[in-house]
C-alpha positions in Angstrom: 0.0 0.0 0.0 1.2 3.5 -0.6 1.5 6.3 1.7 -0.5 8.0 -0.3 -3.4 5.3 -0.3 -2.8 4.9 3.2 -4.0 8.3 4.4 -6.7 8.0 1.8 -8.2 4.9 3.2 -7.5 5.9 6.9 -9.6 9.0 6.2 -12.4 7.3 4.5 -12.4 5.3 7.7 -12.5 7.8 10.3 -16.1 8.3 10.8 -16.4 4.3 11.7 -13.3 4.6 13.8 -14.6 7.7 15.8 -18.1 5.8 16.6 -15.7 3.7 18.9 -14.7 6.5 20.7 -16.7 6.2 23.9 -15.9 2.5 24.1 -11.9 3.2 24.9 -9.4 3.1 22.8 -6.0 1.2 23.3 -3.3 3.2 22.7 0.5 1.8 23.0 3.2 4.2 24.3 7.0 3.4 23.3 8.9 5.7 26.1 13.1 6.8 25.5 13.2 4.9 29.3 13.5 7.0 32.7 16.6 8.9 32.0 15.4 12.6 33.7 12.8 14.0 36.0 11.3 15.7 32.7 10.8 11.8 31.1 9.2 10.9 34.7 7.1 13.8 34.4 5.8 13.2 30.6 4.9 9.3 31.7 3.1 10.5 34.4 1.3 12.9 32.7 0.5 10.3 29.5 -0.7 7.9 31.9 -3.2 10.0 33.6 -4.4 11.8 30.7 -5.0 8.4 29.2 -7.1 6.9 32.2 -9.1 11.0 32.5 -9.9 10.2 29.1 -10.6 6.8 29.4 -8.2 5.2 27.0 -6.1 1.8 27.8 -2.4 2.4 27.8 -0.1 -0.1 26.5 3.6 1.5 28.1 6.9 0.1 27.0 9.9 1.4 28.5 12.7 1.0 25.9 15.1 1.8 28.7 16.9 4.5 26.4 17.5 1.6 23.3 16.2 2.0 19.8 15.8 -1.8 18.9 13.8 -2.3 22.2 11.4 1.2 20.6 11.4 -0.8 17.4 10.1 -4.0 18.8 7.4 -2.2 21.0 6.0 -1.0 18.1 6.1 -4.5 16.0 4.4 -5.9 19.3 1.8 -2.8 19.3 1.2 -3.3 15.6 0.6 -7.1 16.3 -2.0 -5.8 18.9 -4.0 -3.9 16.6 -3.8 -0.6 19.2 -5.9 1.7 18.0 -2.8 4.3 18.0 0.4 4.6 19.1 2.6 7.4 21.0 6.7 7.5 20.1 9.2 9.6 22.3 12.0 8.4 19.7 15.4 8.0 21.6 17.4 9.1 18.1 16.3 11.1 15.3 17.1 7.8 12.5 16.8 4.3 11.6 12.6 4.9 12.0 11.5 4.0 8.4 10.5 0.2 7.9 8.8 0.1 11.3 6.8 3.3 10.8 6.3 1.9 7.8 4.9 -1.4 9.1 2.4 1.3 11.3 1.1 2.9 8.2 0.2 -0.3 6.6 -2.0 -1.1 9.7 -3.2 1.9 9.0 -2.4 2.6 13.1 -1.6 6.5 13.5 1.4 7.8 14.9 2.0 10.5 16.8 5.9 11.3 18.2 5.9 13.3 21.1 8.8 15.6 22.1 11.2 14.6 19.7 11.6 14.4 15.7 12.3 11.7 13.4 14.3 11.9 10.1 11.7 9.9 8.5 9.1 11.0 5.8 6.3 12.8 7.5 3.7 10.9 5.8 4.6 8.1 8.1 2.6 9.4 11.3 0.1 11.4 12.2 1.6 14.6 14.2 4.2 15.4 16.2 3.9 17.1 19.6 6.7 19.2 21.1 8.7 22.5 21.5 11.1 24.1 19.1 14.3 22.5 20.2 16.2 25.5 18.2 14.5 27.9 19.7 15.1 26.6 23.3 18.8 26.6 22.7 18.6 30.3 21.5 16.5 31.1 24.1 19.3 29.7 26.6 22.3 31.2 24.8 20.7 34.7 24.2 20.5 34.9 28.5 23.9 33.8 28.5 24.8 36.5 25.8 22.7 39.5 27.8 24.5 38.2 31.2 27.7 38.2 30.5 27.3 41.6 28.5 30.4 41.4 26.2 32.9 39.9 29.1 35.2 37.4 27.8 33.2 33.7 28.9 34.9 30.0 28.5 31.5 27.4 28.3 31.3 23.9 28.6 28.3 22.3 27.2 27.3 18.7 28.4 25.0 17.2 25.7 22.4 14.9 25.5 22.3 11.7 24.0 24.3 11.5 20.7 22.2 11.6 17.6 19.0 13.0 19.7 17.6 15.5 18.0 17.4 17.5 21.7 21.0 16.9 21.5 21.7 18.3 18.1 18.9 21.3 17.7 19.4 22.4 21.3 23.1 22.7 20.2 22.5 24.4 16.8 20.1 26.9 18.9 22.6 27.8 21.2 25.3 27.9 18.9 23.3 30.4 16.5 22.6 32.5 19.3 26.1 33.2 20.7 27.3 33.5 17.1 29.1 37.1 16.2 29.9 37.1 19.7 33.5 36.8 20.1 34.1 36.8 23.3 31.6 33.7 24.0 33.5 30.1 23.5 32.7 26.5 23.5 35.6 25.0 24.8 34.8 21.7 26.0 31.9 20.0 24.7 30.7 15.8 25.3 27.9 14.0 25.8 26.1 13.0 29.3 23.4 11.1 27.7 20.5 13.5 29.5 21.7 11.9 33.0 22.1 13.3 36.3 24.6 11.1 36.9 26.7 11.1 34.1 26.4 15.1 34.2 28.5 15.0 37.5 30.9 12.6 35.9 31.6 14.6 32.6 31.4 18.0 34.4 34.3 16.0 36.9 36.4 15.8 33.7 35.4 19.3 32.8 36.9 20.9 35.8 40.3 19.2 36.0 40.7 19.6 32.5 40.4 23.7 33.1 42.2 24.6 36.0 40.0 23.0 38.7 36.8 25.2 37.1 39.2 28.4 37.2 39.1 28.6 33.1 35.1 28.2 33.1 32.8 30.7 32.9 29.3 29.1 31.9 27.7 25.6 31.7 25.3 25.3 28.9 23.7 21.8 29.9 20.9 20.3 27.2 19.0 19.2 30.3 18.3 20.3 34.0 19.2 16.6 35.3 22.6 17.0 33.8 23.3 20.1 35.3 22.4 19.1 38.7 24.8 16.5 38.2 27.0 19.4 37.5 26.5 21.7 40.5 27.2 18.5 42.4 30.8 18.2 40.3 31.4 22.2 40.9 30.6 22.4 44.7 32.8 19.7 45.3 35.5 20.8 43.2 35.1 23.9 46.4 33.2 26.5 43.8 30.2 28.2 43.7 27.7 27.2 41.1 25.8 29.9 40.1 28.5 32.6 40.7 31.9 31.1 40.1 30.1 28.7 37.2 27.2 30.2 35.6 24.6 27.6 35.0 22.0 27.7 31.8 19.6 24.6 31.4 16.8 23.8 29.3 13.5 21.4 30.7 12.0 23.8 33.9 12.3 20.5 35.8 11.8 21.0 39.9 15.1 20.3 41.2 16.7 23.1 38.8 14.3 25.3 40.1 14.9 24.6 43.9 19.2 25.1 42.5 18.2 28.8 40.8 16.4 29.2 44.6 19.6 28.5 46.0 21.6 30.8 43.9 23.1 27.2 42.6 21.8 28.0 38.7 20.9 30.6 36.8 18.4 30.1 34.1 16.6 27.3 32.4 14.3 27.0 29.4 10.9 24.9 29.8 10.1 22.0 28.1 6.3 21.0 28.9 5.8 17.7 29.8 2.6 17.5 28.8 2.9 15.9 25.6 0.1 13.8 25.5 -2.7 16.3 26.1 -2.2 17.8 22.2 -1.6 14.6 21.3 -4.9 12.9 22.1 -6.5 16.0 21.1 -5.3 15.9 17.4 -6.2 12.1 17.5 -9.4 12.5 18.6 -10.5 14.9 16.1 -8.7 12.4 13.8 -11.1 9.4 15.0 -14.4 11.3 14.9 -14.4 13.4 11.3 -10.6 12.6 9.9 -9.1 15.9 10.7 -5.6 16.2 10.1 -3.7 18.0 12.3 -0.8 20.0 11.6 2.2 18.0 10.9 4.0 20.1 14.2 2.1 21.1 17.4 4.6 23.4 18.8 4.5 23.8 23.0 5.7 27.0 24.4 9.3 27.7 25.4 9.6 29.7 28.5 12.5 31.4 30.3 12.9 31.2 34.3 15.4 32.8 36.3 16.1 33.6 39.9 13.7 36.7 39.3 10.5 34.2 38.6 10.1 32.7 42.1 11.5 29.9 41.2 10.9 28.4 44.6 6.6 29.0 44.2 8.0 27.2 40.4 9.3 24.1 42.3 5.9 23.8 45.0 3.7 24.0 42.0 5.7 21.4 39.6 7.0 18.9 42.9 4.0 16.5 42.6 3.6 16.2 38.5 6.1 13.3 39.0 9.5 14.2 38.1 
């Protein structure tokens, strides 16, 4: 079948499809794994938007491995779900097994990441502009250090992510033309606290204990906790000796900006699922097609934002 007939048939279907709605649909959910409070926060939100909504969630936690996504989605296929949700953990390699979707005629909607895969192939895709959130987070660290000469290390997410590589090219358009802004050490911490202490470790001793650094750019919050961990025990002061610029708005980064640990971070919303089901909804009942994006917003928080009121409201969405 081509893509092409696909949708056609898909469409001509819809009515039928939406007359099901109030009986519960079964939707499967192929998660990256548990890597950050933000991928806590989005499975805890998708869960219990699915059950307010009455749907029956099929979870699979791939435990941050593509071949364990791919077979989810074989399994969910074999299922017949009635949709399925991807949070893909890399950006390729998505083709035959979307493909193997769209012949089941099973819509599929990605949620907070991109795939490098025809867009015929799913449904939507539900998320923020990764760009723009790394040009929101290197424009503060332009304004802040207001033309002072700043060393940054940057610990990136997972390689081949597109977080990892648009949250990158955002930042890095942003501090373009300004030359007294510098990358100097940049290397994956594959989005986790842990690891973010690790790297940042290798960081420090590799520029004079932290002397030679002016900024952290980190692609997540979790990884820059695990930095201010690495600085403060390295006998600096994150925050002041180490600026610190993150992107997700997860709680703990807000309790560190409370704590004059961290500076700034860019939200990522992890309510994902919410504009997903939406768009599939109005899919099931009259075969509306959605946009092929569903952009969330991107919001700047600093120290002048209450960031401790940010981390009461934000502590029980299960980060």
């Amino acid at each position: 079948m081509t893509h092409a007939t696909m949708l056609t048939t898909v469409a001509a279907l819809a009515l039928s499809a939406g007359a099901a709605l109030a009986e519960g649909e079964t939707i499967g959910f192929s998660q990256i794994g548990s890597e950050s409070g933000w991928r806590a926060a989005e499975t805890t939100l998708t869960r219990s938007q699915a059950e307010e909504r009455g749907y029956q969630l099929q979870f699979s936690d791939a435990q941050q491995r593509q071949e364990n996504q791919i077979a989810a989605i074989r399994s969910f296929v074999a299922q017949g779900v009635d949709a399925i949700l991807l949070a893909p953990v890399v950006a390729t390699g998505w083709d035959s097994v979307l493909q193997e979707a769209a012949e089941a005629e099973i819509p599929v909607v990605l949620l907070d990441r991109q795939v490098d895969s025809a867009d015929d192939l799913y449904l939507t895709a539900v998320g923020s502009d990764l760009v723009h959130e790394g040009e929101v987070a290197g424009q503060w660290l332009v304004d802040e250090v207001a033309g002072e000469p700043c060393r940054i290390v940057e610990l990136q997410g997972t390689t081949g992510s597109s977080p990892a590589i648009d949250r990158k090219t955002g930042f890095e358009n942003a501090i373009a033309g300004h030359d007294n802004l510098e990358i100097v050490r940049s290397q994956t911490a594959d989005f986790t606290r842990a690891r973010g202490k690790e790297v940042m470790e290798s960081f420090l001793q590799a520029e004079g204990g932290g002397a030679d650094i002016c900024a952290l750019y980190a692609h997540n919050d979790d990884m820059a906790v695990g930095a201010i961990q690495a600085i403060k025990e390295a006998g600096l002061a994150p925050g002041t000796d180490i600026l610190v610029v993150s992107i997700d708005a997860v709680p703990d980064i807000f309790q560190a900006i409370a704590a004059g640990e961290a500076n700034a971070t860019v939200e990522l919303t992890p309510n994902m699922a919410g504009p997903a089901f939406d768009a599939l909804e109005a899919y099931w009942a009259d075969g509306t097609m959605p946009e092929k994006f569903i952009q969330t917003e991107s919001k700047l928080y600093t120290a002048a934002d209450d960031p401790q009121g940010e981390y009461d409201r934000r502590k029980d969405l299960g980060y």
